[in-house]
C-alpha positions in Angstrom: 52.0 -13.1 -14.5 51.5 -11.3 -11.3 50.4 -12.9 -8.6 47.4 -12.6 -6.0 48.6 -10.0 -3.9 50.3 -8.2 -6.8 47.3 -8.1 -8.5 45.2 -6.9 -5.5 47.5 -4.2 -4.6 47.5 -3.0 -8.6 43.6 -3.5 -8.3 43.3 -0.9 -5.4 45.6 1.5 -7.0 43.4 1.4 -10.1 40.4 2.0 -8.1 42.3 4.8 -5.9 43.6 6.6 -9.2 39.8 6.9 -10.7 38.9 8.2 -7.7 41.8 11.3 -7.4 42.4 11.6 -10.5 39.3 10.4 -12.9 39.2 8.5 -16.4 38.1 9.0 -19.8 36.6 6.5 -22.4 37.6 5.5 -25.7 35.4 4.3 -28.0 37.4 1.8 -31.1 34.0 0.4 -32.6 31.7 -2.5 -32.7 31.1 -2.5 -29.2 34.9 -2.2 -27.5 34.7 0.6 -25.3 37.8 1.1 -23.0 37.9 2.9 -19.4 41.3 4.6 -18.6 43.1 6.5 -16.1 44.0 10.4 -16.8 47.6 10.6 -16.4 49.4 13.5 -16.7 52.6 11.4 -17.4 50.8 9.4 -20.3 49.9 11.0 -23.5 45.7 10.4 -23.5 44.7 8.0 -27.0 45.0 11.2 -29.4 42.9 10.8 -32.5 45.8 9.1 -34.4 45.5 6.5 -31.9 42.0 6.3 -32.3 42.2 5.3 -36.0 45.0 2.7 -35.5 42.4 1.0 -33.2 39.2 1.6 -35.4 41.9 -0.6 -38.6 42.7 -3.1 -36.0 38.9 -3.6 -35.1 38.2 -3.6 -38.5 41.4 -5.4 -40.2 42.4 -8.7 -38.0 40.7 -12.2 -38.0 40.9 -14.5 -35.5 43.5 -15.9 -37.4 45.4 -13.1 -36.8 44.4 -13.1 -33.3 45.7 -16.2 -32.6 49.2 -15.5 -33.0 51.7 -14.0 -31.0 51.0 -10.2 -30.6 53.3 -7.1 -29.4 52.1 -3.6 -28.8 55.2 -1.5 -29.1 55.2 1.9 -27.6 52.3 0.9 -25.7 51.8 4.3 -23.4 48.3 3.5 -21.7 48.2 0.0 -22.8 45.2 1.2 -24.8 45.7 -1.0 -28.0 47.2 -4.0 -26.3 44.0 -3.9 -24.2 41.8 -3.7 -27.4 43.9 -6.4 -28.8 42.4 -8.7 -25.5 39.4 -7.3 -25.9 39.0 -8.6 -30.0 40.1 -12.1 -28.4 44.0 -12.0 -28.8 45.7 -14.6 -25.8 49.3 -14.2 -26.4 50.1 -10.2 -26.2 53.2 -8.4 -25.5 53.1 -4.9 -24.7 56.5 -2.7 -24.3 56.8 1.1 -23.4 60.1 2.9 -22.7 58.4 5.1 -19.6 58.3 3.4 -16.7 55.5 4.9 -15.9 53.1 4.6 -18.7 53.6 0.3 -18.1 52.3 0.4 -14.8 49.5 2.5 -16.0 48.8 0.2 -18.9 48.8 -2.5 -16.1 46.5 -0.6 -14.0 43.8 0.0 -17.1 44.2 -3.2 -18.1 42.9 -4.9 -14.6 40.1 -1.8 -14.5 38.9 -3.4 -17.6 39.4 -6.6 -17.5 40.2 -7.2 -13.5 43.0 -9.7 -14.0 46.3 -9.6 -16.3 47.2 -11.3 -19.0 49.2 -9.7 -21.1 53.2 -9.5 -20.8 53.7 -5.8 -20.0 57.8 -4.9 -19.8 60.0 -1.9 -20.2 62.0 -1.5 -22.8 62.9 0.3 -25.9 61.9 -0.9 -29.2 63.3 -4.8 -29.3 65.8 -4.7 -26.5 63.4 -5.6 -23.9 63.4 -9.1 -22.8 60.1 -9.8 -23.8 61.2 -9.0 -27.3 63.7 -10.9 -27.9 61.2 -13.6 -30.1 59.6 -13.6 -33.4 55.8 -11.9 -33.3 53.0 -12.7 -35.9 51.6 -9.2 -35.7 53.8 -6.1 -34.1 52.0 -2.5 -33.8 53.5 0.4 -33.6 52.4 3.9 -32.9 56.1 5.9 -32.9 56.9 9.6 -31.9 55.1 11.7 -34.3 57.9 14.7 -35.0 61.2 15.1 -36.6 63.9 15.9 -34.8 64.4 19.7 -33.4 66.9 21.8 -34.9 69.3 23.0 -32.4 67.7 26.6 -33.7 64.2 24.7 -31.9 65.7 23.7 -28.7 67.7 26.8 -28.1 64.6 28.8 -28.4 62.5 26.1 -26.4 65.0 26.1 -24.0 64.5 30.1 -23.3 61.1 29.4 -22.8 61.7 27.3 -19.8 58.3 25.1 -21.0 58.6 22.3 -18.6 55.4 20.8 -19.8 56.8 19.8 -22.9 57.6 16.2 -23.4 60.2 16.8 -25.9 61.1 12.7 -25.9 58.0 10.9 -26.5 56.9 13.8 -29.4 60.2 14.2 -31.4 62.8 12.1 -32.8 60.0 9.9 -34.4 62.0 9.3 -37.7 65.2 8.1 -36.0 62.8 5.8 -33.8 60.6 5.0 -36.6 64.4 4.0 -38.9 65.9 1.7 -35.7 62.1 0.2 -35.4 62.0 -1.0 -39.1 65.8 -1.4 -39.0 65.3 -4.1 -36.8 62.2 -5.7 -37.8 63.4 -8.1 -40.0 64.7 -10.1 -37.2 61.1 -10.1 -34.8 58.5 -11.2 -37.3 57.8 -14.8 -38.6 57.8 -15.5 -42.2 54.3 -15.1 -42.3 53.9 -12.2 -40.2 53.6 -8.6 -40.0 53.8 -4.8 -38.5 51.0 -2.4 -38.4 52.8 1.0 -38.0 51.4 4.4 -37.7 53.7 7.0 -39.3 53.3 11.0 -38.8 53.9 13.0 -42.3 55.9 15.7 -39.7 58.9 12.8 -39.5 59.6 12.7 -43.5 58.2 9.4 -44.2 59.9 8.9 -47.7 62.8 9.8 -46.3 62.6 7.1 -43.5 61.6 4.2 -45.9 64.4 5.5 -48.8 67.0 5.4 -46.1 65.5 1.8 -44.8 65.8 0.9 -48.7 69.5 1.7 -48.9 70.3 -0.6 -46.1 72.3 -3.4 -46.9 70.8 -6.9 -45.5 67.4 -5.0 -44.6 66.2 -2.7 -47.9 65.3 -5.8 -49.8 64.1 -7.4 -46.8 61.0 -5.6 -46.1 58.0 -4.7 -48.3 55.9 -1.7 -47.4 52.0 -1.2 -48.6 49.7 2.0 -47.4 46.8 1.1 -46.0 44.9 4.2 -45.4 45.7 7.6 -44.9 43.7 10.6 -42.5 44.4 14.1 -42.5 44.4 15.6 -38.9 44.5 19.4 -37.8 47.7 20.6 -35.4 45.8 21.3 -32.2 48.2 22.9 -29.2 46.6 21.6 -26.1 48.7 22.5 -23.5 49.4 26.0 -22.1 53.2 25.2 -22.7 52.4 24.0 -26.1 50.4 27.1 -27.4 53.1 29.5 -25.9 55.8 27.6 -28.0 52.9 27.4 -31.0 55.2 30.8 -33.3 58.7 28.5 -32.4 56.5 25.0 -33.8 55.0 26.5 -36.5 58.9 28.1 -37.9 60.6 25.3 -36.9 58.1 22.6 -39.2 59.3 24.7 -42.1 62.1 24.2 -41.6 61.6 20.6 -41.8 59.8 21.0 -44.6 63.0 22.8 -46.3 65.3 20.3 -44.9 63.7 16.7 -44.1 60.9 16.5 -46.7 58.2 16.4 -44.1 54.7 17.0 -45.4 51.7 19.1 -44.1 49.3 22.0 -45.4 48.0 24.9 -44.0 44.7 26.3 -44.5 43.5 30.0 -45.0 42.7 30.5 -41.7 46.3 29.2 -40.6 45.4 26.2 -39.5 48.1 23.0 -40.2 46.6 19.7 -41.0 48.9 16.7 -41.0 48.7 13.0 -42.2 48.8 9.7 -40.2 49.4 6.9 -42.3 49.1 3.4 -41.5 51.6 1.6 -43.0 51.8 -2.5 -43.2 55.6 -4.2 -43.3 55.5 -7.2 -44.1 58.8 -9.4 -45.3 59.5 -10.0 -48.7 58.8 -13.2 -50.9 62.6 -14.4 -50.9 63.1 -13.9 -47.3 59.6 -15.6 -46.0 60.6 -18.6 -48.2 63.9 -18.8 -46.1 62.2 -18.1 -42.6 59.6 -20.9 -43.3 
């Protein structure tokens, strides 16, 4: 917890941030509406985002919400903040950026004006504040494969500095470590809400996850519900590199077994799937 002065001087960031550099809403349903800072260093909730927080809103009981709780990956705090919001009390919240936890401190006091969830640095479990057993663990990983060194050859040329290479590729080697690991972090009841991006090669993930010795047979994995999303290049640094993205997702395809479709007018929808871990029978047995 921080304390009084801590907590003020956050406060008056907060307020000083909205003020120089404004805030958007988000809007998860039944009533949660969440104020937070623009940032140019934290990705804004992208629609994916959005419908990992509408299943939450509409999925968890206060059962559920009385558990122990981590957001992993938590970027602007936006879910761990919804999670308070439903009525959760015991919430972790991790992000590997620096940055992105003290704005997911900031938004949480310009909603809530105090703070009470456990916000740390760290990647995946080897923050401190991970190092326990969680009822409930969501997870919104990177969303691409890993780049060719064709990709960031090319990329490279293109000096595009806007590009945030890290927190957008790489998402099935985080998404395998995350579910590599996740045997050890849940209780024998509990389980992981995890958001995974058809560009990573999901199969490929979970049939590599399956082969593991000590883990494969240790985790059961159930689709919850699937969406369909269009490939939008926001940035100026992203549409110039749009002709390297396009060629280097084919070659995904070829290679990884990552799955998308393009429409006649070129456009390249995508699926985000939420996907629910839970451990298997034998092992929850053991663990109770």
């Amino acid at each position: 917890m921080l304390g009084i002065s801590q907590r003020d001087r956050i406060g008056t960031e907060a307020a000083e941030a909205i003020a120089a550099e404004g805030s958007y809403e988000v809007y998860f349903g039944m009533g949660h509406v969440l104020r937070l800072l623009n940032r140019p260093d934290v990705f804004k909730v992208s629609p994916a985002g959005m419908s990992l927080g509408d299943f939450l809103v509409r999925d968890l009981t206060q059962d559920d919400l009385r558990g122990s709780l981590l957001d992993m990956g938590t970027g602007s705090g936006a879910l761990a903040i919804l999670l308070r919001g439903l009525g959760a009390h015991d919430i972790t919240a991790t992000d590997i950026s620096a940055s992105a936890v003290k704005t997911a401190m900031e938004n949480e006091l310009l909603n809530f004006g105090d703070q009470r969830i456990s916000f740390g640095e760290g990647s995946l479990f080897d923050g401190p504040r991970t190092k326990r057993r969680f009822d409930l663990i969501v997870f919104n990983p990177p969303g691409w494969h890993s780049p060719s060194e064709e990709c960031r050859e090319e990329l490279k040329r293109q000096n595009l500095r806007g590009l945030n290479l890290s927190a957008m590729f790489s998402g099935e080697k985080v998404a395998f470590d995350f579910l590599r690991q996740l045997p050890h972090h849940l209780t024998s009841n509990g389980r992981a809400i995890v958001g995974l991006n058809s560009m990573i090669g999901i199969r490929s993930v979970l049939s590599r996850i399956r082969e593991l010795d000590g883990v494969g047979d240790a985790l059961e994995f159930k689709l919850i519900e699937r969406h369909t999303f269009p490939l939008f290049f926001y940035s100026g640094d992203w549409r110039e590199s749009r002709d390297i993205l396009l060629t280097e997702f084919h070659r995904w395809r070829d290679r990884h077994g990552i799955a998308f479709s393009v429409s006649d007018d070129g456009t390249l929808y995508w699926s985000y799937e939420v996907i629910e871990c839970r451990l298997a029978a034998k092992f929850r047995e053991v663990r109770a």
